[in-house]
Each structure stands twice: as structure tokens, then as C-alpha cells.
C-alpha angles and dihedrals in degrees: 000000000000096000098222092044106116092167112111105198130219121330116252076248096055096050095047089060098042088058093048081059096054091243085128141110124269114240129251121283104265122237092259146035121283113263086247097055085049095052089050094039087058097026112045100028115129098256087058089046091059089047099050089052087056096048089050085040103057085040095054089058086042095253098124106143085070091071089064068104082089097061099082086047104052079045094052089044095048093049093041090050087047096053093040095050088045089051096042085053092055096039091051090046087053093038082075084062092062112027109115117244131223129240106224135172115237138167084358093309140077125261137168116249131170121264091250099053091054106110142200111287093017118143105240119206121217135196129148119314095015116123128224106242108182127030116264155147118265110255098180132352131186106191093321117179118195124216096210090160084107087061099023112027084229106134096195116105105246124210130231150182150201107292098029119120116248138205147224110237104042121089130215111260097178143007126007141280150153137222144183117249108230108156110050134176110352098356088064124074087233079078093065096037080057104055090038085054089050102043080044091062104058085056114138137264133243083244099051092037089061084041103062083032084067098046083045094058097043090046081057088062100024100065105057092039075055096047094044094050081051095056088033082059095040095052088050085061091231107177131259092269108042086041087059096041092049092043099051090049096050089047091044094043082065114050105077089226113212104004093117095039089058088040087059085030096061090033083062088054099046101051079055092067100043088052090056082058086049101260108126116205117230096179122013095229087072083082102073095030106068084060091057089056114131097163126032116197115203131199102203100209107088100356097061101021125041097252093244119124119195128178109250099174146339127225117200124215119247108285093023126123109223089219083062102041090049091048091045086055084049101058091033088065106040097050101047104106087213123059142198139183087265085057111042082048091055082045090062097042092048113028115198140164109268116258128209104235129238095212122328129189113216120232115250127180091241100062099025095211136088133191147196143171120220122197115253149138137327082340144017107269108221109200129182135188133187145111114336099222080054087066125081094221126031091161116191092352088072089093098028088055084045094062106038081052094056087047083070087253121143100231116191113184122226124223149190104224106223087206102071088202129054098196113112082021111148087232100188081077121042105248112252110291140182115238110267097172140267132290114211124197133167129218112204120234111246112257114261094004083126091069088048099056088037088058084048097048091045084051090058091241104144101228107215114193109214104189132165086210119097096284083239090066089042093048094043093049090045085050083056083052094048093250101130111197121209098190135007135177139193132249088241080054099057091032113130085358105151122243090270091048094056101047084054093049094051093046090049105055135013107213119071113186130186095018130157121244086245083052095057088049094051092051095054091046087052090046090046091049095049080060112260126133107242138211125183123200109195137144110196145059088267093064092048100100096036078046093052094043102044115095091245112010112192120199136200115243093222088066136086130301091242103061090043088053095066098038141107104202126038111206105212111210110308093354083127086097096059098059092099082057087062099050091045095045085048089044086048084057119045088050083053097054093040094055087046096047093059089058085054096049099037076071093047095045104047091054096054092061096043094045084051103045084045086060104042088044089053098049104038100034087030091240129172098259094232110162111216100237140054132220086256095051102054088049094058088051110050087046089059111038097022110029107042098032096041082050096054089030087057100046087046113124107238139189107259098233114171114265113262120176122016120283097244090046086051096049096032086060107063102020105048091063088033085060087047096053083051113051079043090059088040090052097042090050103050091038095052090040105057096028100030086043103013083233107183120259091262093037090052097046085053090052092050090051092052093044091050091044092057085051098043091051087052092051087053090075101030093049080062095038092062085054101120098176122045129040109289116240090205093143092056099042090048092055087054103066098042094054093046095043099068086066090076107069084036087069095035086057093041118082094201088046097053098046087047090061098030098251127146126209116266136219124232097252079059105044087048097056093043087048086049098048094041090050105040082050092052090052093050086053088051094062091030084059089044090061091034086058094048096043117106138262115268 
């Protein structure tokens, strides 16, 4: 609590009342959409409108049975809403784990609150790494430095003092405050930052960006093959109702009906799981991508170590008494208004009476010293402590602090200022001192962090260590966690380096001591621009903008609300160690999405080409444009061969292998030929059916279904076996289709079944042609699935 603050805030009465009244905060984005937002996002997305519109279309000319189309998608949507709302409940109950609290001052003292039960008029308390979370007026500030590159896009700390207007948004650095919150809820700009957090959360991955990219593309298609077999129907003067059947199934044939939704869906469940190891989700693409990670960039402080610091020794200068110097740490850091965890460490070595401060200067991570001056006889005593290499003269401690460095010790120096003041001090350099002695202090390595970077370096994910520690300590203490670094540099090193200097930097060595927190930014960007995908793991202020840059930054939930505030993922304590889960969990999925993928586009594709071909037959051999399918038929075959099996193929456990190749280069490659061979099979079919046969229109379209079915079983397991990553589910696919394949002549036998789904019985002339073609075109695929499988990454 900021020591000359007298104010005593509301009373627990008057805040009560204020909150009955809505003059209160909003709380913080949860980790996951509204359920309204979900229920508009699966039920009024473009693919469901024109759905709906065939559903209303093939009612309105009394052909209703053909929407039972819209029985697996009303399944898939109901599965897919199920998973998401389950996982929404789970994700909003740990979002209270890691949703930042408020130091506020009530009944005369200070208490943590939620953000949401600060109030209009509350004393908000503020230290390093607090946000602030309402807009105010300064009431008291002892050397408080502001973060407003939230607001401003500024990156430079910004001072500020009582009287000056705050707000929401911007987070202390240094030093310590406290403001009155006058503009709460909506009124606040919190209110914005909020809403912009929660619509960023529901961003999209790399996976369902290609994704979209994909439906984008074939719309792009699509849409004219769909517009030329209208006018093809139209000029053949069909009438009303068979315009409006062909039509719908030609439409429906093409919109690869629940594929995203699976794809959120499995995202949902997957961010479940992670939260049962203690990584809380704060966006569901960090899923996915964790497992796209090439280049992990560590903070030691807090993510390799415990976060702990403890004083493990002191080393007095030449001519001080140890008894002095270790009274002299005692009162520096119990007087400095603003603590830190140096500092709370050298509180519990050395314990001393707290002192009011003359002056003091915080301690920030750009200028890696702090200051204060403490009242005393017959003069005023200055003291200032810091990184050794950030003073001018160290005298005889240089080695000593060498050594205790290499050791893998955190060493601070302690100094006697010469300049009793520090106003009109230059503080980005400690003012001139005389040697006092070292502190030394040790940060235990996290158990088992050694497994963890031994799963990442086996991944081939190059591990960078970004510290604002001497790069020895940082290198000493990464060799006690078996990460053993072959270079490492120095912010003053890199320092004014150009674009093309860094990126050589970064690529050179892998430890980077003493860097600024704009450093660390500027490293990620240049890891991110020479094309990796980037995660950051950081706990303080100082990690907020490498945090905010990286493409997944992952916070400790031990650390401030800043940097939880701009991350993805929240670690919750130890949950270091459960990193490898996450990528394997991401990696699971997106094989599983990309096996199954191939099952939904092999559908989309297929009846393009047929839909094509249908129209070019019929304008150039004057053909009747019949398209080989009806609404009913296609129904009974995406349930079979895409619903049921996409539902078990995506649930599959896999080996987690690394992602190699792009998603839409994996799928295109196996389904777009495999759509060839099967419109091929389906042509060849109908045409030789009703010319070759003379079969009548509704015989031909069920031998076509049952030619396109034998092909469609066979693609469930080869759509697994040119899986080249991950481990193949081939068993289970095969059993599948085995298993879903016997429904087929079950519905063929069935009267009811076979109305239900608009089939007619065949002869045996008919069933043989569709079985030959259905087969003659499986056993293409398999050899088509043999070269896709050999052929290399891209």
C-alpha cells in the first residue's frame, strides 16, 4: 500500500450499494464465446442458410421426404453444440483460476476483489504488473510508471503522477500508485479492451483458416458450374419439380456440411483436456497452435526455475564490514515502497523496521537499477542496487560476481550513491557509487523441466531463452535443466543491430541475457519474419510485449495480470511440465481432422465434376440434364461414409507426430483424384445404365448410389492409410466400413428403407454394372493412395 496514502476508501456498505446500482465494473472476457454467439455461429452460418433454403425449397413443390438431408446435419450440429457448450461450462469455471484480482482499499485497508466487484468511486491500488482496470484520476504515486501501449502503441514506460488522469487498458511497470475509479463498466475503456479481447479470442486457427480458404476457392467454382446446369434445366424446359430436386441435390452434393463445425467442435474438446493438466485455454486456436510450434522462446524466471528467489550468500566490498552491509540490505528493502521478488527475498534474509523514504527510484527492466534514500545522521544515506555489468565501478566484486554468475547464481550489487538526491538524476544510468558488496541469491530450477525441454529438443523445436538475467546465470541455470547452450549474446550486444543483423543474431545463439522488454519483442518479431511460428512463455511485465507479439504467448499464473492479459494459454502452477501434453493433444487433432477432411471433400468434389460433366453432356450431346443422384441418395451416403465414420476417425488416439506439409496440400492430394476416379465410376454407371440397359431414370440414380457407396467404404480406410503422420487408424477404419457397409444391401432389401431414401429395386444386369464400376474404381484409388503416400512433402 502506497506508505503516504491516508484516504480509506468506501466502506464494504457503500460498494455494495454502488454495485446494486450497476455503477460496477464488467467482468473479464471468458475463455471462451457467449452461448449466444455459439448458437448463431452453428445455426445461421452461410452453409446452414442455404440448407435451410433447400429444405424450404423441395417442401414448397411436396417432395419433403428428400430433406431427410437434413437429418446428419442437424446430428453434426447437435454433437458439435453439445461438445462446444460442455466445454464452454468447464472453460468459464477455470477462467475464475486465472482471472486477475484488484487491490482495493476498503473499510481503511486494502483487500482483493474481483474486477468486476470494483465500483465507481473505489481506491484502486497499483504495483508492478497490476492493471488498471477503471478510468481514474491519480490520488497518490510513488515513482509510478504506466505501460499505455495498449492505448497508445507507445512501448515506452510513461510516468505519472498524482493528479494525472489513467486509463484502463495500460498496466504499472515500476514503482507504485493508486487511483480513483471514476469511470466503471461501459463508461470505461476497459469496456472496449474487453469486447476487442473477447471477439479476439474466437480468431481463427491456421487449420480452420485453410480451411475457409478451401470452401472459398471451390465456391469460387462452384457457383458458376451451379448457375450453367440451371440454365442447362431450364432450356430443356424440366419441369418445376424436377428443376428444384436436381437442383437441391447438386447444391447440397457441394457444401461440405459440418466439416468446420467438427473442426470448432474438436478444438472445444480439446482445450477440456488441456485444462484437466493445468493449462487453461484463453482462445481455442492455441490448440492447435502449440503443435504448429517451430521456436519456443523461454523467460527463465518463473518458467524454468520456481520463481522463488532465496539469499544464498553476501560479499562485502573491501573495507566493509559484513554486519553493515547486511543492515544496509535490510533497510533498502524494507523501505522501498515498491517491491520485487530481489527484494522480498533480501526482506526475509535481513529483516529490518520499515523506513519512510526520502526519495527512491523503482526498479524497471529497462534501466536494471533501482534507488532510495533513507533519513539518517548526521546525513541522509543514498543507496542503489542493480546489475553489476549497469554500474560504472564494481571494484574488487567484478570476479567474485563472475564467478557466483557462472555458478548459475543471480547476483545484484549494492551500492552507496555519491549524489545524496536522485532528482535531476539521468535514471536510465545508475548515478556514480561507491562498492557496498554483492547480494547473491539462487532460483531453482523447476522439477522435471529438464524432461520437458528434452521432449522439445527431440521435436525439433529450437528452444531460445530470452532473460533479463546475465546470459552466464541464464546459461548455468539451462545447463541444471539439461539444456545445454552452445552461444549466447547480450542486449548491449544486439543493441542498434539492423533487420538483417538480428535475424542473424537470433538464428546464431539461443540464450539472450540482459535484454530489454522491447528487445525481447523485437527478437520474436524477427523469428516470426524469417517465417516460424512462435510461442512465448513469460510471467512479468517485462514479457508482456514478446508475449503480445509471439504467435501464442502462454503465461504463469503466478505472474502478473498483464501478461495473463495478452496470452493464449494460462499455465496454471507446475503446469510447465505439461506443455509436451498440449502439443501432443494439438498435433492428435489436426491428423485427425486432416484424415477425416479427405472423407468431407471427396463429396464436394465428386459432385462438382459430375455436376460439370451433367451440364457439358447436356449442351454439347443434347442430352436430358439428369443428374445422377437425388436429394435422398446423397443423404444415405454422407451418413454412412462421412458422419459416422468422421465422428469415431476424429476421436481416434494418434501418434503425435510433428506437422509436416500444409493441411489443404495433404487433403488435396488424395481427395481431389479420389473425386475424379468417382464421378468417373458414378458416369460411367448412369450412362451405361440407362443407354447400355435402357434402366429406367430412378433405377439408374440407385445404381449409382450403390456404385458410389462401394467406392465411398473403400476411401474410409485409404483416406487413413495416406495418412503419413500420425499414427494410421487403418483397423478401425477398416472395421468401419465393414461394419457400415452391410447397411446397404439392408436398404436395398427393405421396402420401407428404400422408399425412405428414394431407391428402387435393381436387376441383376443393374446391380452387376454399378458393383463393377464401384469396384474397378476402389481398386484405382488403392493404387492412387499407394503414389499419393510416397509422394513427397511440399
Amino acid at each position: 500500500m502506497v506508505a503516504s496514502l491516508t484516504d480509506k476508501g468506501l466502506t464494504s456498505a457503500a460498494a455494495e450499494e454502488r454495485k446494486k446500482e450497476g455503477r460496477s465494473n464488467l467482468a473479464p472476457p471468458s475463455a471462451s464465446p457467449p452461448t449466444s454467439r455459439i448458437l448463431r455461429r452453428n445455426l445461421l452460418n452461410p452453409i446452414n442458410l442455404i440448407l435451410g433454403a433447400a429444405v424450404v425449397a423441395v417442401f414448397a413443390v411436396g417432395e419433403g421426404l428428400d430433406a431427410i438431408f437434413a437429418i446428419p446435419l442437424a446430428l453434426n450440429l447437435a454433437i458439435g453444440l453439445f461438445q462446444e457448450l460442455r466445454a464452454k461450462r468447464r472453460l468459464d469455471q477455470l477462467t475464475l483460476l486465472t482471472a486477475p484480482r484488484v487491490r482495493v482499499v476498503r473499510d481503511g485497508g486494502p483487500v482483493e476483489v474481483a474486477i468486476e466487484d470494483v465500483v465507481e468511486d473505489d481506491l484502486c491500488l497499483l504495483a508492478p504488473g497490476d492493471q488498471v482496470v477503471a478510468d481514474g484520476t491519480l490520488v497518490a504515486s510513488q515513482g509510478l510508471e504506466l505501460d499505455e501501449s495498449a492505448l497508445t502503441g507507445e512501448a515506452d514506460p510513461v510516468d505519472r503522477d498524482a493528479g494525472d488522469a489513467i486509463m484502463s487498458g495500460s498496466f504499472a511497470v515500476a514503482g507504485e500508485g493508486a487511483y480513483r475509479a471514476e469511470r466503471v463498466g461501459e463508461d470505461s475503456m476497459a469496456a472496449r479492451l474487453l469486447a476487442e479481447a473477447q471477439s479476439g479470442r474466437e480468431r481463427l486457427s491456421p487449420l480452420q483458416r485453410d480451411i475457409i480458404r478451401l470452401l472459398e476457392r471451390m465456391a469460387f467454382v462452384a457457383v458458376p458450374v451451379m448457375i450453367a446446369y440451371l440454365v442447362v434445366q431450364l432450356a430443356h424446359d424440366l419441369s418445376v419439380k424436377e428443376t428444384v430436386r436436381n437442383t437441391v441435390t447438386a447444391s447440397v452434393s457441394l457444401i461440405p456440411e459440418g466439416l468446420l463445425l467438427l473442426t470448432s467442435a474438436r478444438f472445444a474438446l480439446g482445450a477440456v483436456r488441456l485444462a484437466d493438466k493445468g493449462l487453461v485455454v484463453s482462445r481455442l486456436d492455441a490448440v492447435e497452435s502449440l503443435a504448429r510450434v517451430t521456436v519456443l522462446c523461454l523467460d527463465k524466471t518463473g518458467t524454468l526455475t520456481e520463481n522463488r528467489l532465496s539469499v544464498v550468500d553476501v560479499m562485502p566490498a573491501s573495507g566493509v564490514d559484513r554486519a553493515d552491509l547486511e543492515a544496509a540490505l535490510g533497510r533498502f528493502a524494507a523501505s522501498m515502497p515498491a517491491g520485487n521478488r530481489t527484494l522480498a527475498a533480501i526482506a526475509d534474509a535481513f529483516p529490518a523496521a520499515r523506513e519512510e523514504p526520502v526519495e527512491h527510484v523503482p526498479f524497471s527492466s529497462a534501466r536494471r537499477w533501482s534507488g532510495v534514500v533513507l533519513s539518517g545522521t548526521p546525513s541522509n544515506h543514498a543507496w542503489v542496487m542493480g546489475a553489476p555489468e549497469s554500474f560504472d565501478d564494481v571494484g574488487d566484486l567484478a570476479s567474485k560476481a563472475t564467478d557466483a554468475v557462472r555458478n548459475g547464481h543471480r547476483v545484484v550489487f549494492v551500492g552507496r550513491s555519491r549524489p545524496l538526491s536522485f532528482s535531476g538524476v539521468d535514471r536510465t544510468a545508475p548515478p556514480p557509487s561507491d562498492p557496498a558488496g554483492l547480494v547473491v541469491l539462487d532460483d531453482r530450477v523447476r522439477p522435471g523441466a529438464s524432461d520437458t525441454l528434452g521432449y522439445f529438443a527431440d521435436q525439433n523445436v529450437v528452444l531460445k531463452l530470452l532473460s533479463g538475467d546475465n546470459p552466464e546465470t541464464v546459461r548455468a541455470i539451462a545447463e541444471r535443466a539439461g539444456l545445454e547452450a552452445a552461444s549466447w549474446t547480450t542486449g548491449a550486444e544486439i543493441a542498434g543491430l539492423s533487420t538483417e543483423g538480428l535475424a542473424k543474431a537470433v538464428d546464431e545463439h539461443q540464450i539472450f541475457g540482459r535484454v530489454s522488454p522491447q528487445q525481447k519483442r523485437d527478437l520474436v518479431d524477427s523469428l516470426r519474419a524469417q517465417g516460424h511460428h512462435v510461442a512465448m512463455t513469460g510471467d512479468g511485465v517485462n514479457d508482456v510485449l514478446a508475449l503480445r507479439t509471439a504467435d501464442l504467448g502462454i503465461a504463469l499464473q503466478e505472474g502478473t495480470a498483464a501478461a495473463q492479459a495478452v496470452s493464449s494459454l494460462v499455465m496454471l502452477e507446475g503446469a510447465f511440465l505439461s506443455l509436451p501434453e498440449t502439443v501432443k493433444e494439438g498435433r492428435r487433432i489436426v491428423h485427425g481432422i486432416t484424415v477425416v477432411a479427405r472423407l468431407f471433400l471427396l463429396k464436394t468434389f465428386y459432385s462438382a465434376l459430375i455436376t460439370a460433366a451433367v451440364t457439358a453432356i447436356a449442351v454439347f450431346a443434347a442430352a436430358e440434364p439428369d443428374y445422377p443422384f437425388r436429394p435422398r441418395n446423397l443423404s444415405m451416403m454422407a451418413t454412412f461414409s462421412i458422419g459416422v465414420p468422421a465422428f469415431f476417425l476424429t476421436l481416434a488416439p494418434r501418434r503425435p507426430d510433428p506437422m509436416r506439409g500444409r493441411f489443404i496440400t495433404e487433403v488435396l492430394r488424395l481427395s481431389v483424384p479420389a473425386a475424379v476416379v468417382a464421378a468417373a465410376a458414378a458416369l460411367t454407371t448412369f450412362y451405361v445404365e440407362r443407354h447400355g440397359l435402357d434402366a429406367t431414370l430412378p433405377a439408374a440414380r440407385s445404381a449409382v448410389t450403390l456404385s458410389v457407396c462401394v467406392v465411398a467404404m473403400a476411401f474410409i480406410p485409404m483416406a487413413e492409410m495416406a495418412a503419413r503422420h500420425g499414427q494410421r487408424q487403418l483397423g478401425l477404419a477398416l472395421a468401419l466400413a465393414a461394419a457400415l457397409s452391410v447397411a446397404f444391401p439392408v436398404i436395398f432389401a427393405v421396402a420401407r428403407l428404400r422408399h425412405l431414401y428414394d431407391l428402387v429395386p435393381l436387376d441383376g444386369g443393374e446391380v452387376a454394372v454399378a458393383l463393377v464400376s464401384g469396384i474397378a474404381a476402389a481398386l484405382i484409388l488403392l493404387a492412387v493412395t499407394a503414389i499419393v503416400r510416397r509422394a513427397p512433402d511440399r
